[in-house]
N, C-alpha and C positions, 0 to 999 in steps of 0.2 A: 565630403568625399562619398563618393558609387561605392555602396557593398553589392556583389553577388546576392548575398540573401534580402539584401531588398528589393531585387528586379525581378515582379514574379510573372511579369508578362511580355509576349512580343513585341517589338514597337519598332516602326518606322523608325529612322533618325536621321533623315536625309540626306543630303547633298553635302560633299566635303570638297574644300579645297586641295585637296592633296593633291599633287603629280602624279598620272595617274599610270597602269602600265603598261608599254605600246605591245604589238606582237611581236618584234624582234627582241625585245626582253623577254615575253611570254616562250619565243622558241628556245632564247638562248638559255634558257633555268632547264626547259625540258631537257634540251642538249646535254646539256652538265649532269643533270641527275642520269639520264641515260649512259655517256661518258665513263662517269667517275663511282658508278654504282652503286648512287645512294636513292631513298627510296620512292617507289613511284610506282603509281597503276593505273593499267590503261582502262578503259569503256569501252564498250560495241561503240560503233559506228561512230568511230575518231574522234574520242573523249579521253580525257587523263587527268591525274592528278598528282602533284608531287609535294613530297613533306619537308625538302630544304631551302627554306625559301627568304630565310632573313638574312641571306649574302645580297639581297637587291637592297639599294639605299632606301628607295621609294617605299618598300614591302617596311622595311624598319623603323621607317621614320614615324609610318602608323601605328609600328607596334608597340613606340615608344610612347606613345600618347595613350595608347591604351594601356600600358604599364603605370601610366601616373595613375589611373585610377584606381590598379587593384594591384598597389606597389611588394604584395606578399605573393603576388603569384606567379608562376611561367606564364609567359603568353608564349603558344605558338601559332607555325603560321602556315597555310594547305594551300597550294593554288590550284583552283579547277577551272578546265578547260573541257570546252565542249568544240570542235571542228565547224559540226552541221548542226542545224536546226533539231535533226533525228536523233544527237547522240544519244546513248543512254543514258542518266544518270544513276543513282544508288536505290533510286525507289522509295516508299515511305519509310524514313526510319528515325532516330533520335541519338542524340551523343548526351555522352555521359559529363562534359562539360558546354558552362552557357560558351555560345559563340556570337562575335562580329560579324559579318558579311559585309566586305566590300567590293565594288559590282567597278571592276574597270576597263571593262573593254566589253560591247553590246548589250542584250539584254536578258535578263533570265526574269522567268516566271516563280517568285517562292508559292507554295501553298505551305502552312501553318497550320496546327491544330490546337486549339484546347478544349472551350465550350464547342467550340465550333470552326468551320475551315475557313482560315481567312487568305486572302488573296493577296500578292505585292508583285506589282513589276519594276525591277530595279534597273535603271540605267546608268552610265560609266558616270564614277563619283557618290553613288549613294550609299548610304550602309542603312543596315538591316540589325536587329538583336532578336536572338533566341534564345531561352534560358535555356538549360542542361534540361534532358529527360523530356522537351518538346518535338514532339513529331514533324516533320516535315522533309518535301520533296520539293525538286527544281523541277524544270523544263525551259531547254534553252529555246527561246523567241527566235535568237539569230544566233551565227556565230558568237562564243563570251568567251570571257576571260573574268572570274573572281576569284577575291583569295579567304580565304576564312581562318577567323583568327580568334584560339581557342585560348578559354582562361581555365589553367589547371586550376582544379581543387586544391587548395592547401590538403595536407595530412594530418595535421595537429590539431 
């Protein structure tokens, strides 16, 4: 079994089978979180992101695969969305838990850092790992659609 403390670096993980998520899913989640006032934040130049996202089957079915692995933890689940090629994104910065990235709808550019800045371009279907406390920024290639999918820390 995958422990968190043994993945102490970024890595590819490529291409998955999954079903993957179209943009009338993508608007009907924004929809909803807009809606029903749950949470969500926009970007400059028609970017967003929203934090309830394991009501989509597709979103869960991954999260369940990734709960086999780190079966003492929350997994949650972020979908970011960028409109235009321009959007903003968050800029460089790091989360306090390791995360998935999986990339389903265009393409985004990660930059990564440890020793040094590495580079990934992700296309629909790939995933991506990051540990917690690893730096990194996007830039969206094209119009995207990914969702990011964070493994709480245990407390104990």
């Amino acid at each position: 079994m995958i422990r968190i403390q043994d993945i102490h670096k970024h890595q590819f993980l490529g291409n998955s089978d999954f079903p993957r998520l179209t943009w009338d899913e993508v608007i009907f989640n924004f929809n909803k979180s807009v809606v029903n006032n749950l949470p969500y934040r926009t970007m400059n130049n028609f970017g967003f992101v929203t934090h309830d996202n394991k009501c989509n089957t597709k979103v869960c079915a991954v999260a369940e695969e990734i709960q086999k692995l780190f079966p003492t933890n929350e997994i949650t689940a972020h979908l970011y969305v960028s409109l235009t090629e321009i959007s903003n994104t968050f800029g460089r910065h790091n989360d306090l838990e390791p995360l998935f990235i999986w990339q389903c709808i265009g393409i985004t550019r990660w930059y990564v850092w440890d020793d040094k800045e590495y580079t990934y371009d992700l296309m629909p279907g790939d995933f991506l790992y990051i540990p917690a406390r690893m730096d990194h920024n996007t830039k969206p290639i094209t119009p995207r659609a990914a969702v990011s999918f964070g493994v709480q820390i245990d407390k104990n």
